[in-house]
VOLO-887556 format. One line per field, with one value per residue (C-alpha): residue in one letter; y, x, z. Coordinates in steps of 0.5 Angstrom, whole numbers, plus 500, padded with zeros to 3 digits. Layout:
rest = [a, ...]
c2 = [Y, ...]
c1 = [X, ...]
c3 = [Z, ...]
//
This chain:
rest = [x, x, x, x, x, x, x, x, x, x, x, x, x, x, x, x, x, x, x, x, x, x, x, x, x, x, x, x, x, x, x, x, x, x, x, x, x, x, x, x, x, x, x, x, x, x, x, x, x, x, x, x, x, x, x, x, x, x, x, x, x, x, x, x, x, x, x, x, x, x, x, x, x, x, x, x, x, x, x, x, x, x, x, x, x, x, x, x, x, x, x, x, x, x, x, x, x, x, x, x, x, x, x, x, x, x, x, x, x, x, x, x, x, x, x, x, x, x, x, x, x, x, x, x, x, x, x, x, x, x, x, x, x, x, x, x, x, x, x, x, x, x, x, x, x, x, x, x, x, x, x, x, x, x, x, x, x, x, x, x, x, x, x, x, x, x, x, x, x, x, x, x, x, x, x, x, x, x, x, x, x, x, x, x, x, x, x, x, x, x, x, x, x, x, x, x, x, x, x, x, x, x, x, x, x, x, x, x, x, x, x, x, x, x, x, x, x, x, x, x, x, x, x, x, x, x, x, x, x, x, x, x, x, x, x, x, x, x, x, x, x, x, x, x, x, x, x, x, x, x, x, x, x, x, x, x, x, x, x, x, x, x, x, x, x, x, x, x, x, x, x, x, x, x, x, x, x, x, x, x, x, x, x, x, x, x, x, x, x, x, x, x, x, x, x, x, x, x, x, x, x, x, x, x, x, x, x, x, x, x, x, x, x, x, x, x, x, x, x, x, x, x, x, x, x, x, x, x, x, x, x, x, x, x, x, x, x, x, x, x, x, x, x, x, x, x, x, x, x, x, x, x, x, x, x, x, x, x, x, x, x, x, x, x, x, x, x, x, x, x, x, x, x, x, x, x, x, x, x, x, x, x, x, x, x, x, x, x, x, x, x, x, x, x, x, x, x, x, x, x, x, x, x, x, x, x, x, x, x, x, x, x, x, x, x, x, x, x, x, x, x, x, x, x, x, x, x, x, x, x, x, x, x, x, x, x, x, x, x, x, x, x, x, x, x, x, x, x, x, x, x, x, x, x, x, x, x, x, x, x, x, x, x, x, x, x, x, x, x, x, x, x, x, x, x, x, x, x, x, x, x, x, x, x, x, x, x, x, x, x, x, x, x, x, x, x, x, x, x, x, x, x, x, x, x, x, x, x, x, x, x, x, x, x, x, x, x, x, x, x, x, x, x, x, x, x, x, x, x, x, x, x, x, x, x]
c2 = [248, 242, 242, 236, 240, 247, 248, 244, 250, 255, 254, 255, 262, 264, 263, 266, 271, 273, 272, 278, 282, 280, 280, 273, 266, 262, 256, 260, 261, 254, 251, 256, 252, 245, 246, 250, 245, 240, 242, 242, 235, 234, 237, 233, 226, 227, 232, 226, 223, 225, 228, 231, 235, 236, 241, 239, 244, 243, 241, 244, 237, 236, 229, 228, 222, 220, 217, 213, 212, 205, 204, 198, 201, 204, 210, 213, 209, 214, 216, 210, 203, 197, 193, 187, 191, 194, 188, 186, 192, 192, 187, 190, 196, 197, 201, 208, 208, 211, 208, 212, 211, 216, 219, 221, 228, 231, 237, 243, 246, 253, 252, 249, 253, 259, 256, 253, 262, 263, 259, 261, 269, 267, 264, 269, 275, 271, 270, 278, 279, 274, 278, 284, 283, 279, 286, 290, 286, 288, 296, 297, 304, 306, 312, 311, 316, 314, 318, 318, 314, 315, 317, 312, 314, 320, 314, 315, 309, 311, 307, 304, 302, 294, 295, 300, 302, 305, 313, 311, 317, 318, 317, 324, 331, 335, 339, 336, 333, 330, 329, 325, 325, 329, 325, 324, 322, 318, 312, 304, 304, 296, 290, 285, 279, 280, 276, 283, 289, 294, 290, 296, 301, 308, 314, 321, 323, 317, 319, 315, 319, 326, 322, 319, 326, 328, 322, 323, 331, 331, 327, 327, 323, 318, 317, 315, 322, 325, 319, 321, 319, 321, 325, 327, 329, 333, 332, 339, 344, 342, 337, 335, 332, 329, 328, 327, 327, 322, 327, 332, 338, 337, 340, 336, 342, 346, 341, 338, 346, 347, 353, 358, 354, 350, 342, 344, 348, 342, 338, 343, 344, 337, 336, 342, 348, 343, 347, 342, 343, 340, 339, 336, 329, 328, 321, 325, 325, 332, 335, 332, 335, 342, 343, 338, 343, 349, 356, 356, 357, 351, 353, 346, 340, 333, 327, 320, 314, 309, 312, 315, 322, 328, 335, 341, 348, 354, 361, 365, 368, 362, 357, 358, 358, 351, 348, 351, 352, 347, 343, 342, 344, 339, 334, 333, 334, 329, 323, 325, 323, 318, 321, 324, 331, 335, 343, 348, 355, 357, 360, 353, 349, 354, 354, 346, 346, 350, 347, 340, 344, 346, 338, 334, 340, 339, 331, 331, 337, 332, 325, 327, 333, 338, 346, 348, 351, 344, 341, 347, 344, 337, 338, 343, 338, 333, 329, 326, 321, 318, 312, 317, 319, 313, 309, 315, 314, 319, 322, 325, 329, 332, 335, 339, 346, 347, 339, 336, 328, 328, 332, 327, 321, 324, 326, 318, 316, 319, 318, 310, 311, 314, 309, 303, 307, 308, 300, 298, 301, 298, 291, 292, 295, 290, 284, 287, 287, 279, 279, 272, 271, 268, 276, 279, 273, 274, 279, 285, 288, 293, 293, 300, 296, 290, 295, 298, 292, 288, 295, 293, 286, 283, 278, 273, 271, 267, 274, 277, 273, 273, 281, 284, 289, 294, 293, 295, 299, 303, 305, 307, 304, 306, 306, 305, 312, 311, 316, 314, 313, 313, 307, 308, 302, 300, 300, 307, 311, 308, 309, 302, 301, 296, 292, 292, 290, 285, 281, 281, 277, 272, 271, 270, 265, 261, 261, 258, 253, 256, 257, 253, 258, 254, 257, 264, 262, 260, 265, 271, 267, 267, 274, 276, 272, 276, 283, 280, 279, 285, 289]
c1 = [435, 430, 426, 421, 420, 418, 411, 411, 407, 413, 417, 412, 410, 417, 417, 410, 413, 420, 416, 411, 417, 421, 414, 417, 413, 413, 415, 422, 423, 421, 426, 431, 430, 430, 437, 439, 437, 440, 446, 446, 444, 450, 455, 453, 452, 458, 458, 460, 452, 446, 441, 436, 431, 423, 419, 411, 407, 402, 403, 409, 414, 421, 422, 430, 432, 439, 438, 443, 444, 443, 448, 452, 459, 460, 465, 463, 460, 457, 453, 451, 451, 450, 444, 445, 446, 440, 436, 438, 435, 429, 428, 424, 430, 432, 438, 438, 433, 434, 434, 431, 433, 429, 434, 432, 430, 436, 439, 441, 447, 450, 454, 449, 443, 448, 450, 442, 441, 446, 444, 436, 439, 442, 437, 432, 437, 438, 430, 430, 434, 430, 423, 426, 429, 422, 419, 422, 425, 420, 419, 426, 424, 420, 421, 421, 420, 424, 427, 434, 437, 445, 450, 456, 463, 458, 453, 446, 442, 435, 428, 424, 419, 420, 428, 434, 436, 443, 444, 450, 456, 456, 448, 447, 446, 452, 453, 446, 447, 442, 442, 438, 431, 430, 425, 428, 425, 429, 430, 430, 436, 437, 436, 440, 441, 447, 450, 452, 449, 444, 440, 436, 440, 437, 439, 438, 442, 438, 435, 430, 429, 428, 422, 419, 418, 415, 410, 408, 407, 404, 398, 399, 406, 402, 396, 400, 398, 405, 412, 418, 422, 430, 433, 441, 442, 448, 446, 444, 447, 442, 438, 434, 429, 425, 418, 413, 405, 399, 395, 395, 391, 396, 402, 408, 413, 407, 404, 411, 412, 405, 401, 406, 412, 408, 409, 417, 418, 415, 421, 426, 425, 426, 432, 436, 435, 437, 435, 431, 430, 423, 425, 419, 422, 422, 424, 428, 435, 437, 432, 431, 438, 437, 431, 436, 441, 436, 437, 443, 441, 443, 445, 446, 445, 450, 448, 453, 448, 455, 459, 453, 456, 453, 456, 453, 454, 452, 453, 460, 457, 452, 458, 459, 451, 451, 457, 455, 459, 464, 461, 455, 450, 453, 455, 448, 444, 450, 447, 439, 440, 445, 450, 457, 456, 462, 461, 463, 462, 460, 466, 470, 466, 467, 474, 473, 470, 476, 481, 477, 475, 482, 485, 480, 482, 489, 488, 485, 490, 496, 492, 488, 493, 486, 487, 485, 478, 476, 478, 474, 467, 468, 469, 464, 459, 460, 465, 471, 474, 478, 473, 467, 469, 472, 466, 460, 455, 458, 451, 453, 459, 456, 451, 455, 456, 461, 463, 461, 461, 468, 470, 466, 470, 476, 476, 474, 480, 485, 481, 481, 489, 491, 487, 490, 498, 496, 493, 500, 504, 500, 500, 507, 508, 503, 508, 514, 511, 510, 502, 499, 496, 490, 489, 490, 485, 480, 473, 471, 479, 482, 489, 489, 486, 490, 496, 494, 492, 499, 502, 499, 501, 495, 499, 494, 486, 488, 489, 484, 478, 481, 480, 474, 469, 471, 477, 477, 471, 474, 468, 467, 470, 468, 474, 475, 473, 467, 468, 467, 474, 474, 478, 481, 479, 484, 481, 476, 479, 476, 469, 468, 461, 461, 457, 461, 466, 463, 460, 468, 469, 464, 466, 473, 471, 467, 472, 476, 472, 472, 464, 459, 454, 448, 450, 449, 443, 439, 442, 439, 433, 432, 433, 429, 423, 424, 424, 418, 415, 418, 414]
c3 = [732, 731, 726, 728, 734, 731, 728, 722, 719, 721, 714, 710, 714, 712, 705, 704, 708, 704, 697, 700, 702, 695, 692, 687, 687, 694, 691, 689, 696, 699, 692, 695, 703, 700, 697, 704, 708, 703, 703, 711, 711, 706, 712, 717, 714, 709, 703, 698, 699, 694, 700, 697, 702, 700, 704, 704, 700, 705, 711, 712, 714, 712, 709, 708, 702, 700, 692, 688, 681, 679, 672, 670, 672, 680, 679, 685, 691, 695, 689, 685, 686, 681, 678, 682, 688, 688, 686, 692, 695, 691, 686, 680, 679, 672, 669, 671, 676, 682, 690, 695, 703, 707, 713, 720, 724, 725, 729, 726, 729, 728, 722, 718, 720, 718, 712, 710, 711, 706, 700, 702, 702, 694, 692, 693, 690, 685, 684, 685, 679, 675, 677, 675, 669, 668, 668, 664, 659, 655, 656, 652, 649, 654, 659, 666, 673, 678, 684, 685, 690, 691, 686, 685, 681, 677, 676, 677, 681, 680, 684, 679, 683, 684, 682, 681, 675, 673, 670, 667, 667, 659, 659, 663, 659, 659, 666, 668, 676, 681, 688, 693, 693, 685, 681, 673, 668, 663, 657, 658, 655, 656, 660, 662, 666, 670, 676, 680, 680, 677, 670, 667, 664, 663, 658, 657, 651, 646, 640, 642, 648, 645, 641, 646, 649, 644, 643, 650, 648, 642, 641, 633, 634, 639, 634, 628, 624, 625, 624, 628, 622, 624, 630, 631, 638, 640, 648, 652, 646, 640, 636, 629, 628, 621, 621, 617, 616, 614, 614, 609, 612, 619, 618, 622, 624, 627, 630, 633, 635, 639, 639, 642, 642, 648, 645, 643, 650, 654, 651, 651, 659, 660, 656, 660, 655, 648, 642, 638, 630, 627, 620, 615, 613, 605, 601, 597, 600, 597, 599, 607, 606, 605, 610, 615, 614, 615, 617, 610, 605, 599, 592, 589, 591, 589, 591, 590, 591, 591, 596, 601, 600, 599, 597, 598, 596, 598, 598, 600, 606, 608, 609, 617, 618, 614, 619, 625, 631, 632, 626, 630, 624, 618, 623, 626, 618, 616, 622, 621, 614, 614, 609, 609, 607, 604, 604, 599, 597, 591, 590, 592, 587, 581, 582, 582, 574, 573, 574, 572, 565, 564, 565, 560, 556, 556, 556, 549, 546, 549, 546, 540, 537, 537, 537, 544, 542, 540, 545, 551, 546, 547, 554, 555, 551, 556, 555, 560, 556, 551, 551, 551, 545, 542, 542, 542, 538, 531, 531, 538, 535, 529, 534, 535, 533, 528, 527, 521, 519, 516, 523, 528, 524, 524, 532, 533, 529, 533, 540, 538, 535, 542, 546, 542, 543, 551, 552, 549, 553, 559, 557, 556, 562, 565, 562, 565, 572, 572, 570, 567, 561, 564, 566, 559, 557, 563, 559, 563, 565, 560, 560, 563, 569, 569, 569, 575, 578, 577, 579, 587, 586, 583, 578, 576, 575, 582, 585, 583, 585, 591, 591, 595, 591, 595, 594, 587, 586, 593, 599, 606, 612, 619, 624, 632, 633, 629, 623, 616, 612, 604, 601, 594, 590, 585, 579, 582, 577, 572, 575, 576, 581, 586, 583, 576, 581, 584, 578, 575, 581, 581, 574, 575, 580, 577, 570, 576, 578, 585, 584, 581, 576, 578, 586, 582, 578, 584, 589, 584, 583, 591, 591, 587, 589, 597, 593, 590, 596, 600, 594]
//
């Protein structure tokens, strides 16, 4: 075809066209027919030349122009050429210019015209995605209505209106299955921009979800009275969800529930039967948790800041309530708040004192040469060291009954006889085994500790500073299959916290010159200085 000889207002129509059925800008269509028609007029004057095509936004007319670089070295001649070359072409030229030659009319044959068709076909797509992830970028989070428009491999395309979305497979409610034309409600999940394929990812198993229902059912969540604090879902089979109000003459839960069950049921009916727990959101963890793992009843709650665990204890014949089917009721209170949940019954956690009772008894009847009923009082007193005893205030001894001033000095003199036999032991011990004396010099290790280190192959101060704070002080690790997993510490046993850990760390360093103490100095005050502002 020629395109001097068809109506110069004729690409223009066309791309005005194709930007209303794609609904995209025209100028992306009329850039997409520049680049074709470029590329066509590279074909057939040779594919080594810069020839650039400009469609008039106007009038419609094609202008063809071959352009060479003016540089100092010609390292391709069809593309570029040098300053004095191009002086004898146009004499004002400078560095870097570029010179235009303008080209013919020209016939486009076959070939070219399906090549030119080609590119405008991409460009466009590639126009499609961009409007698309355009629009929906910014409603992640949202819930969107689509009709289904095919099922792929148990994947789900949805139309959205002005694109397809993807259901994916794992984003379905158990035994939950569509089929062309059926209307589905779900989450917008993510957005991205690919190559190929679908770019809005939908869900119906997100917390977020279970949420947004809500919201759109109860108008107290959507105004701001009531907040959806935590939700734990357990897709199609169960759910809990912590919420909380602002406004203390409204009752969450009962406005969450509706009048009759209306609100709740709406939601049910939507999520294919999935029973759903309202729970009143509390910032005290132990007591979110004994309302999280409603209907059990808790005796006792015992809560471990350090290692986000909690241990729950309830009665004997709660404890299948309290785990629920296949562990569904504590796995769900555990994801709501957040923290490990250990359960026992109270016969269980009886049997625990027990036996600890009995072995701190016996500890202090081996180490301090005490008659067995002395050492059941100081037990049952609270004390669970050596240490404890060594170093308490000799007040706290004499408090108890039955123990004068002479019987409290001489308890302390034998704790501080059998530490000091025992710390012996470990340094020796500890010598045995290889450790430096820059580690018995180094403060805040006692030699119990160092035994224990040199016992794992730490040998010197280098190794130590070298160590992590949960390697020492021991934590928890997430694994590939996503449970959290305890690592024991190496010096845990002596109820070193993370962040005694760490400050031993930082002092080793600093000792060695690893680290410069104003560095320290500065980052606390730092920190202290956001903490301030966050207040």
């Amino acid at each position: 075809m020629s395109v001097t000889s068809a109506n110069r207002l004729e690409l223009l129509q066309i791309a005005d066209a194709v930007a209303r059925e794609k609904m995209i800008d025209p100028a992306l269509v009329i850039e997409a027919m520049e680049d074709s028609l470029g590329k066509a007029a590279r074909s057939r004057y040779g594919a080594e030349y810069d020839i650039r095509a400009r469609i008039d936004r106007k009038s419609g007319e094609l202008f063809m122009t071959r352009y060479r670089h003016v540089v100092e070295e010609v390292e391709n001649h069809f593309t570029e050429l040098t300053l004095k070359d191009a002086r004898g072409i146009k004499p004002d030229a400078e560095l870097d210019d570029y010179l235009t030659d303008s080209l013919p009319p020209m016939d486009f044959g076959r070939i070219a015209a399906q090549s030119a068709k080609q590119v405008i076909m991409q460009k466009v797509r590639e126009a499609e995605r961009e409007r698309q992830y355009a629009e929906f970028k910014d409603r992640v989070g949202e819930i969107i209505n689509g009709v289904v428009k095919r099922t792929e491999y148990g994947n789900v395309i949805v139309d959205v209106g002005r694109g397809e979305a993807i259901l994916r497979r794992d984003q379905l409610i158990q035994r939950e299955a569509f089929r062309n034309g059926d209307r589905v409600r779900a989450l917008i999940r993510d957005v991205r921009l690919e190559t190929r394929g679908p770019q809005i990812f939908l869900s119906r198993t997100a917390p977020e979800f279970l949420a947004e229902l809500f919201k759109m059912e109860v108008p107290e969540i959507y105004d701001g009275i009531i907040e959806i604090k935590a939700v734990a879902r357990d897709p199609g089979s169960r759910a809990k969800m912590g919420v909380i109000s602002y406004d203390s003459s409204i009752d969450p839960v009962g406005a969450c529930v509706g009048m009759r069950g209306s609100r709740v049921q709406a939601v049910v009916t939507e999520l294919q039967g999935e029973k759903i727990d309202i729970i009143p959101w509390n910032q005290d963890p132990a007591t979110f948790l004994v309302n999280a793992l409603q209907p059990a009843e808790v005796s006792k709650v015992v809560f471990d800041e350090d290692s986000e665990r909690i241990e729950v204890v309830v009665p004997d014949e709660q404890l299948s309530l309290a785990i629920g089917r296949r562990g569904q009721n504590v796995r769900l209170a555990s994801q709501l708040t957040g923290f490990d949940i250990d359960i026992l019954t109270e016969a269980q956690e009886s049997e625990r004192r027990q036996a600890e009772f009995a072995e701190r008894t016996q500890l202090f009847m081996d180490t301090m040469n005490v008659d067995e009923m002395v050492a059941q009082l100081l037990v049952s007193e609270g004390f669970a060291s050596l240490e404890e005893i060594a170093y308490v205030d000799l007040d706290e001894l004499v408090s108890i009954d039955g123990f004068d001033e002479g019987t409290a000095e001489e308890l302390q003199a034998r704790a501080r006889e059998s530490l000091d036999e025992i710390n012996a032991k470990a340094i020796e011990h500890a010598k045995e085994l290889g450790v430096e004396q820059s580690l018995f010099d180094f403060e805040g290790l006692s030699p119990q500790m160092i035994e224990a280190l040199a016992e794992d192959g730490v040998k010197t101060l280098e190794d130590f500073a070298t160590c992590a704070d949960w390697e020492l002080a021991g934590g928890y690790t997430t694994n590939a299959e996503g449970k959290r997993v305890k690592d024991t510490g190496l010096l845990e046993k002596f109820d070193m916290s993370l962040e005694e850990a760490q400050t031993l760390v930082m002092n080793a360093r600093v000792q060695l010159g690893w680290v410069n103490p104003a560095d320290l100095v500065a980052e606390a005050s730092g920190e202290e200085e956001g903490a301030g502002e966050e207040a």
